[in-house]
C-alpha positions as CSV (number, residue, x, y, z in Angstrom):
1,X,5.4,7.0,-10.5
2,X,8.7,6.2,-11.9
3,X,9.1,3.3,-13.5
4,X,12.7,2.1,-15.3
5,X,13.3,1.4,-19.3
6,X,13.6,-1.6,-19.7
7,X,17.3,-3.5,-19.3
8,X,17.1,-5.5,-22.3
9,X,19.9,-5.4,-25.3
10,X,18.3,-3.6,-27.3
11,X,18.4,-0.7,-24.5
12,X,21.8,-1.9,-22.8
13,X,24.3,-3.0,-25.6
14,X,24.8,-6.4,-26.5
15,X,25.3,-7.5,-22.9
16,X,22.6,-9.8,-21.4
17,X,24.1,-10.1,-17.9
18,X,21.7,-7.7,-15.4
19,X,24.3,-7.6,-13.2
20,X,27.2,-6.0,-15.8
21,X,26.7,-2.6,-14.5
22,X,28.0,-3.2,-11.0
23,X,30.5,-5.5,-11.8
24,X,32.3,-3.0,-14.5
25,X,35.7,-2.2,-13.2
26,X,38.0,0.1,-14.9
27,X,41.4,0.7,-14.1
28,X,43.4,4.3,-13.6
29,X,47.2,4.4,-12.2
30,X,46.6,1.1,-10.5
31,X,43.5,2.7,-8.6
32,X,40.0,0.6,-9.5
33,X,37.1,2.7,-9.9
34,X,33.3,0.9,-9.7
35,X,31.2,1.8,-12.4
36,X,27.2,2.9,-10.9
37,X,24.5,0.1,-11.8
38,X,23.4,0.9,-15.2
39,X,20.0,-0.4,-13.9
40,X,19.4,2.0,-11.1
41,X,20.7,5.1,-13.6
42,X,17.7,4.3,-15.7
43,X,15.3,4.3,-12.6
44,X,16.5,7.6,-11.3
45,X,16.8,9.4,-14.7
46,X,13.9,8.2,-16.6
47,X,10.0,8.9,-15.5
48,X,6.5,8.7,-16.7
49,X,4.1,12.0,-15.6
50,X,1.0,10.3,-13.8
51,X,-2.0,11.3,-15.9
52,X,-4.5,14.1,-14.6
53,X,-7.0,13.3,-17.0
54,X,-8.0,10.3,-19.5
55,X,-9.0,10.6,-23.0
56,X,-12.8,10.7,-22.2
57,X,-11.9,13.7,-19.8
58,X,-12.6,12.2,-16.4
59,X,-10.2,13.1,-13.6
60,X,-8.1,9.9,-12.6
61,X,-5.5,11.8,-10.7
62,X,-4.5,15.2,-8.6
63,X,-3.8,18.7,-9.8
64,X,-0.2,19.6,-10.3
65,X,0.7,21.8,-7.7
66,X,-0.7,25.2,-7.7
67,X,-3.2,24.5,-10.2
68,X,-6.8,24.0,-9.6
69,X,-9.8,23.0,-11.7
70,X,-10.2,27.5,-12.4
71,X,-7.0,26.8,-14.2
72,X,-8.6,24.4,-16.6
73,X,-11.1,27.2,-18.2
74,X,-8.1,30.0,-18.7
75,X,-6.7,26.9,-20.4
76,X,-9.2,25.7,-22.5
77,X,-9.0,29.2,-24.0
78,X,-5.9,29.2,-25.1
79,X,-6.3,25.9,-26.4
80,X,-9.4,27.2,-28.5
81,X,-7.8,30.1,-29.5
82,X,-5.0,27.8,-31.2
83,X,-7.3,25.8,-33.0
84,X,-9.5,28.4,-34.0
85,X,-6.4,30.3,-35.3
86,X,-5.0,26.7,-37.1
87,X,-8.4,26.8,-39.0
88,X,-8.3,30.2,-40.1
89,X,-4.7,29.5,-41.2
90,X,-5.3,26.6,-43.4
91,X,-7.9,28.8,-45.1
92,X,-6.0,31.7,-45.7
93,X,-3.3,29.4,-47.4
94,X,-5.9,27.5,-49.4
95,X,-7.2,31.3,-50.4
96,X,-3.8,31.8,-52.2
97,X,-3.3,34.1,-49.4
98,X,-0.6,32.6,-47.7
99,X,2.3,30.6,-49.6
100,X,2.3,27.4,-47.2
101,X,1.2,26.9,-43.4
102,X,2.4,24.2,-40.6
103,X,-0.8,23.3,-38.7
104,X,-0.9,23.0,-35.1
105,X,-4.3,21.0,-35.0
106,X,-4.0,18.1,-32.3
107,X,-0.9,19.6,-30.4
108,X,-2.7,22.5,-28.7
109,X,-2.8,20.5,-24.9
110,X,0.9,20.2,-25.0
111,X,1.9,23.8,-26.7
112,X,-0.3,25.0,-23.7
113,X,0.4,23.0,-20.7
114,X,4.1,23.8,-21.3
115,X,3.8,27.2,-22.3
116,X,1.2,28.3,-19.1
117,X,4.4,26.3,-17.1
118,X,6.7,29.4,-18.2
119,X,7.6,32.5,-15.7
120,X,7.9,36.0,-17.1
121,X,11.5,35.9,-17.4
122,X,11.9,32.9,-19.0
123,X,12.7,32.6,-22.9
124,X,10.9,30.0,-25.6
125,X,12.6,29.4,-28.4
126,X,10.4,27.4,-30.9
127,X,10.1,25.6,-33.7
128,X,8.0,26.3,-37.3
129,X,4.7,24.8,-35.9
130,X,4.8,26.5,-32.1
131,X,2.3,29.5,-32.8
132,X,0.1,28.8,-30.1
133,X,3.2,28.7,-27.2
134,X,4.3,31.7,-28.9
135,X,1.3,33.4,-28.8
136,X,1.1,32.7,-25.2
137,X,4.2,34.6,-24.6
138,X,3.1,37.7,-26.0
139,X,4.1,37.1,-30.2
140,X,0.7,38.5,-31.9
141,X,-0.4,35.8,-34.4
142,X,-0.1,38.9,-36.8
143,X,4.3,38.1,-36.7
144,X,3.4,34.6,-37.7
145,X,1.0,34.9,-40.4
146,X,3.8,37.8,-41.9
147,X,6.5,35.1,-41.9
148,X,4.1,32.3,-43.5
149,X,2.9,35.6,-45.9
150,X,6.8,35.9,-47.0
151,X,8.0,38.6,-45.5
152,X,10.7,38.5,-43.0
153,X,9.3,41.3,-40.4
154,X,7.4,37.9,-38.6
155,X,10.5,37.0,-37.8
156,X,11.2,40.5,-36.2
157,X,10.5,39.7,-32.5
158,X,9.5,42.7,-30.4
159,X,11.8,43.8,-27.5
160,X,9.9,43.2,-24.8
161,X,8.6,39.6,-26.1
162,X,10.7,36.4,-24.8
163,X,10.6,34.5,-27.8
164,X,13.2,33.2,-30.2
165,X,12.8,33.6,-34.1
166,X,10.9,30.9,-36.0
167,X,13.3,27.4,-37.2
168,X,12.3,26.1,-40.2
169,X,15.5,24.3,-40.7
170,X,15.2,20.8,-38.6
171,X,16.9,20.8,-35.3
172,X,19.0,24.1,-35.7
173,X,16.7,26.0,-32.8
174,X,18.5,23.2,-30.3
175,X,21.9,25.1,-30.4
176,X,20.9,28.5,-30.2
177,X,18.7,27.6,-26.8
178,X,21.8,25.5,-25.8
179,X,24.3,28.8,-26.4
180,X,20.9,31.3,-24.6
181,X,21.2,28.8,-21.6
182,X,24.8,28.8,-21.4
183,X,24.5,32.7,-21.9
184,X,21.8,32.8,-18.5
185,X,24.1,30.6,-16.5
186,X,27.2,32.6,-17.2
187,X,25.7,35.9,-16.4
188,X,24.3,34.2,-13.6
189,X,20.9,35.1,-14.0
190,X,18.0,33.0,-12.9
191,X,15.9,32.3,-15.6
192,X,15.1,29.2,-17.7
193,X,14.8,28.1,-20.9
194,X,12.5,25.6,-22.8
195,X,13.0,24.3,-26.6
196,X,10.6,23.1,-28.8
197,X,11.2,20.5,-31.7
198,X,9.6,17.2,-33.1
199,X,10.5,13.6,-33.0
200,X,12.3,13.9,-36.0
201,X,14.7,16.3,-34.8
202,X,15.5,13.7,-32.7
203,X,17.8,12.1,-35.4
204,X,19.9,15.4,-36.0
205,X,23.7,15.8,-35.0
206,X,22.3,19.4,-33.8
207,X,20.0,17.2,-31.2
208,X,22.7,14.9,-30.0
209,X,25.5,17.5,-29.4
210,X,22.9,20.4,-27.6
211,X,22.1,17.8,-25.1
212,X,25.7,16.6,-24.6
213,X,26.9,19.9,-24.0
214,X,23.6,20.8,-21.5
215,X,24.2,17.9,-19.5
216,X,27.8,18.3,-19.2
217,X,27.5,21.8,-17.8
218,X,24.3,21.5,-16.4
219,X,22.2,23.9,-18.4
220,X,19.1,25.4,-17.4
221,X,17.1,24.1,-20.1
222,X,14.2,22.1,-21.2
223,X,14.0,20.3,-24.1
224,X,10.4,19.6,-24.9
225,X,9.9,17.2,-27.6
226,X,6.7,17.3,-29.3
227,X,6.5,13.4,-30.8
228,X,3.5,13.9,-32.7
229,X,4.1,10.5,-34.6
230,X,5.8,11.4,-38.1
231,X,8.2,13.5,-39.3
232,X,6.5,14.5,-42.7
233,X,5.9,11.2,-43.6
234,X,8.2,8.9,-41.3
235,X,6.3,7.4,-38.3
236,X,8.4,7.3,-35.3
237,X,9.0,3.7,-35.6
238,X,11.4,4.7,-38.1
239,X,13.0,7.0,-36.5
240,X,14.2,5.8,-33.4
241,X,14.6,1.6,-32.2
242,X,14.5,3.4,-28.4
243,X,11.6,2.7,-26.5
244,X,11.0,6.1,-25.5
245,X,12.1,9.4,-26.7
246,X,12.7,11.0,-22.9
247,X,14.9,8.1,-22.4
248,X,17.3,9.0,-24.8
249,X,18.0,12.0,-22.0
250,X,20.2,9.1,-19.9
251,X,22.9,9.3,-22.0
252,X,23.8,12.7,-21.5
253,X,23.1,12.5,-17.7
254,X,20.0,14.4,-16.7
255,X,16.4,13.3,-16.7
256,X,13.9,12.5,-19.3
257,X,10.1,12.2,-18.8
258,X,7.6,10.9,-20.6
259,X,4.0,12.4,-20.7
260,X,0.9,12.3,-22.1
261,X,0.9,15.4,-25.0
262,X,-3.0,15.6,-24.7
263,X,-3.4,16.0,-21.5
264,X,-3.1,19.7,-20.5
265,X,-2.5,19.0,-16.6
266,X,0.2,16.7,-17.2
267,X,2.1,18.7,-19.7
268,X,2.1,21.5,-17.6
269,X,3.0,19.3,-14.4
270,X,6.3,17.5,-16.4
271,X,7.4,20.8,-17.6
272,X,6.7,23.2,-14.3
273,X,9.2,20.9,-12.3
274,X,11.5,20.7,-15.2
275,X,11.6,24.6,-15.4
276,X,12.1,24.5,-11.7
277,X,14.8,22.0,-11.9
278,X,16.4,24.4,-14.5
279,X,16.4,27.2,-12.3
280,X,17.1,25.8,-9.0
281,X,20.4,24.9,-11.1
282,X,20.2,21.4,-11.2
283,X,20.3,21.1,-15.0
284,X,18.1,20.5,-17.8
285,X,15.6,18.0,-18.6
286,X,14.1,15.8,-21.8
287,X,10.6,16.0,-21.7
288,X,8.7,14.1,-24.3
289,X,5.0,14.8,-25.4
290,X,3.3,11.9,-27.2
291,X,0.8,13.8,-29.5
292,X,-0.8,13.8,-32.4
293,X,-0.6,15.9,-35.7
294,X,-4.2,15.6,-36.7
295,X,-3.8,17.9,-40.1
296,X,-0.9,17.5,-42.4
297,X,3.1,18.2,-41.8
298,X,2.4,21.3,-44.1
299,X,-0.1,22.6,-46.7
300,X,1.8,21.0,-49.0
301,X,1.6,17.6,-47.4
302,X,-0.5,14.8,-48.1
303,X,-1.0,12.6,-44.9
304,X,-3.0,10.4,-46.7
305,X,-0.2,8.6,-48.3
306,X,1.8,7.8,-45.5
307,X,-1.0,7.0,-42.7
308,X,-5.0,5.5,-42.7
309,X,-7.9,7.1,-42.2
310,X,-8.5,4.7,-39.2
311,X,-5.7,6.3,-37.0
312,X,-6.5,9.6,-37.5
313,X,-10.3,8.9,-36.5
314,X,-8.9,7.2,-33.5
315,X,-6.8,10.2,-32.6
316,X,-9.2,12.7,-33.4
317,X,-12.2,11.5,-31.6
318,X,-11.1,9.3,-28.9
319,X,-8.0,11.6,-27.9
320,X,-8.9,15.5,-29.0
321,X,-7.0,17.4,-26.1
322,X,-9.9,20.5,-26.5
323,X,-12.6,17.7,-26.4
324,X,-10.7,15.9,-23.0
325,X,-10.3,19.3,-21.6
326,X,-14.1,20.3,-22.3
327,X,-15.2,16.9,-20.8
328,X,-13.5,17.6,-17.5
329,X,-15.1,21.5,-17.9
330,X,-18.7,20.4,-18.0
331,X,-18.3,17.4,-15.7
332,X,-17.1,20.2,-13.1
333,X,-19.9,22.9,-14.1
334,X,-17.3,25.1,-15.4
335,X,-18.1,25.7,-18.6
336,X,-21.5,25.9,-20.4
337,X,-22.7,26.1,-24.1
338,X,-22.7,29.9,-24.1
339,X,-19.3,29.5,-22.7
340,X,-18.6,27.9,-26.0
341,X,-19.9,30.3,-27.6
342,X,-18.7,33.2,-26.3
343,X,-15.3,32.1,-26.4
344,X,-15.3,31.1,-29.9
345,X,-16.2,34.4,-31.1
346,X,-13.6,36.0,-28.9
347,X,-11.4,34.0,-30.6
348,X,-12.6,34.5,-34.0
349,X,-12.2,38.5,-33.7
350,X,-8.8,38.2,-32.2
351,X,-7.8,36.0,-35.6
352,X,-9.4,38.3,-38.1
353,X,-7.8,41.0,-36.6
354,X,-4.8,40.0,-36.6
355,X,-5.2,38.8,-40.5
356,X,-6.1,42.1,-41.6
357,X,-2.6,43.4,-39.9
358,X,-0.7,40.9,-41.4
359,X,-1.9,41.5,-44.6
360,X,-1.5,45.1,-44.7
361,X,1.8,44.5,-43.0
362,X,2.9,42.5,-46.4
363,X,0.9,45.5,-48.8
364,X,3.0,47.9,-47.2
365,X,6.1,46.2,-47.2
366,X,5.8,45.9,-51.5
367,X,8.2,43.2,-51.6
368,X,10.1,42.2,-54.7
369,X,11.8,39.1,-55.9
370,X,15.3,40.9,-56.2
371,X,15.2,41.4,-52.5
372,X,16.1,38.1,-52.1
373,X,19.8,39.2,-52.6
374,X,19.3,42.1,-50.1
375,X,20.3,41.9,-46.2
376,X,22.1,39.2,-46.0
377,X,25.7,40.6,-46.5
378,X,27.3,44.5,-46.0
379,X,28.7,44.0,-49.6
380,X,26.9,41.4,-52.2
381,X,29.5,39.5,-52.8
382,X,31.1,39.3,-57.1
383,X,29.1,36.0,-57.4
384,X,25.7,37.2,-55.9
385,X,25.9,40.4,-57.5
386,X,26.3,38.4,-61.1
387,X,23.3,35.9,-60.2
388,X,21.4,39.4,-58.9
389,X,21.8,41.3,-62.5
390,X,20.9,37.5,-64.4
391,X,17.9,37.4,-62.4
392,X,17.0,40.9,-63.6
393,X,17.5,40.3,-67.0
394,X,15.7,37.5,-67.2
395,X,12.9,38.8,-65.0
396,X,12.7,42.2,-66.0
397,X,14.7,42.8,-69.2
398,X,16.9,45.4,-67.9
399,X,20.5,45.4,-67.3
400,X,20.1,45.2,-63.6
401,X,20.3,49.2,-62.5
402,X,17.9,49.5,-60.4
């Protein structure tokens, strides 16, 4: 169904003539040129996924092509696995076993649904809060745990692993997929790309000029925007006066689609023809996830000063993407209690084991504060090597030989 953004000023300039658009002339060497209808841009460009499921997990409309109700239980795995991993997570941190930890709690549907979307030869280059997508790819939850632990081996990806390095640094992932694409479409090779980011990045230069320079060379490349409602503690009505996030993909000149984040089967139909519009080399696409972060920005975030306890109940238990999925599960005699069960522990084993190589990952590693002055340059330069000896004197007493 696609349905246009609305043509008001607040979308379309100042201008409150509908029929501007066509009428724009502009002149070149005494040849006129007819601007296209700004109205019928935003019908072609801008689209909202149908839903495949509603909140209280009935079906109210088809499968995405090639997926079938089977698909549903490999799914509601994954999506269990990323929960019960977020869980064990926020533990660990509040242990004083982890320095600090972005939960994942409420996004799982659309981490999934985009990540299951993904052929083999295709790259994902995430954010700081994409472990589940990752994991999906191949990237042991033992690599993410080590870079939330401290030490910079989690950010070593393996060879064979199509994943970018975790962004912490808002927005700054959006080049490097922008320069990968370019990279793909240079060498010719037929494989796409798909970014991860929140709505806040949304309101960073690095945003803005990655999707300028995608649409002007026709990139293959999604941009999957995980609007999860804040960005730490600014709602997305502060963000952005747009409507829509996925609109904001008609100003560069390729698509943008909105989609329901908790809905597994839409997320994965929005992004599986966006990948294949990527490859078929017909350029990138803006898809936009409306989600929720049910736990806070960080563990060192307190949600409770910035939202109510109301909206998060709302979220929670009217709109849990594992509880939708479930729903739909049982409703189809796909999945049972012991199923539950069965798959929990599953889960749980893969999570502890993966905790006890991270941490003996970071005892092996023996890390030091000084280190923070190693690997970053071939020669320290005069002014790091002077901060490097103060911080040993202070630290340590010594003249810094060591």
């Amino acid at each position: 169904m696609t349905k246009p953004v609305p043509t008001s000023p607040s979308t379309i300039g100042n201008s409150t003539d509908p029929d501007l658009g066509r009428r724009l002339e502009h002149s070149h060497n005494g040849v006129a040129h007819s601007l296209p209808s700004v109205s019928q841009s935003l019908v072609e460009l801008y689209r909202e996924t149908p839903p495949v499921l509603a909140p209280d997990g009935t079906q109210v409309g088809p499968f995405p092509a090639g997926l079938t109700p089977a698909d549903g239980v490999t799914l509601y795995r994954w999506l269990l696995l990323g929960r019960v991993f977020d869980e064990k997570a926020v533990h660990l941190q509040r242990q004083g076993r982890m320095g600090t930890y972005p939960p994942l709690v409420g996004q799982e549907a659309a981490q999934a649904g985009s990540a299951y979307a993904l052929h083999p030869e295709d790259w994902l280059i995430p954010s700081y809060r994409d472990h589940l997508a990752a994991r999906m790819r191949g990237l042991s939850f033992r690599y993410t745990l080590m870079y939330w632990m401290g030490i910079e081996e989690g950010n070593r990806i393996p060879d064979d692993v199509q994943v970018f390095t975790t962004a912490v640094s808002i927005g700054d992932q959006l080049p490097h997929a922008t320069g990968a694409a370019l990279a793909t479409q240079l060498l010719h090779e037929k494989r796409a790309f798909i970014v991860y980011f929140g709505d806040g990045a949304t309101s960073e230069g690095d945003f803005h000029e990655s999707l300028n320079f995608a649409g002007v060379y026709r990139l293959p490349l999604v941009y999957f925007c995980q609007n999860n409602q804040y960005a730490i503690s600014t709602p997305r009505t502060r963000q952005t006066a747009s409507a829509t996030i996925a609109q904001k993909a008609i100003a560069y000149g390729f698509p943008g689609e909105r989609v329901d984040g908790n809905d597994v089967f839409a997320v994965y139909d929005a992004v599986h023809r966006a990948l294949e519009r990527a490859r078929a080399g017909e350029g990138p696409t803006l898809v936009e996830a409306v989600t929720y972060r049910l736990g806070p920005h960080t563990t060192a975030d307190d949600p409770s000063r910035y939202r109510s306890k109301d909206e998060e109940e709302i979220w929670a238990k009217q709109r849990d993407p594992l509880l939708r999925l479930r729903r739909f599960l049982q409703s189809q005699n796909l999945w049972t209690d012991e199923d539950e069960e069965r798959a929990r522990a599953e889960a749980v084993a893969e999570v502890q084991q993966e905790i006890a190589a991270a941490e003996a990952a970071v005892q092996e590693a023996k890390r030091h504060p000084e280190q923070i002055f190693d690997h970053t340059f071939a020669k320290l330069p005069l002014y790091l090597q002077r901060q490097r000896q103060e911080f040993l004197t202070v630290t340590r007493g010594d003249n810094g030989q060591s």
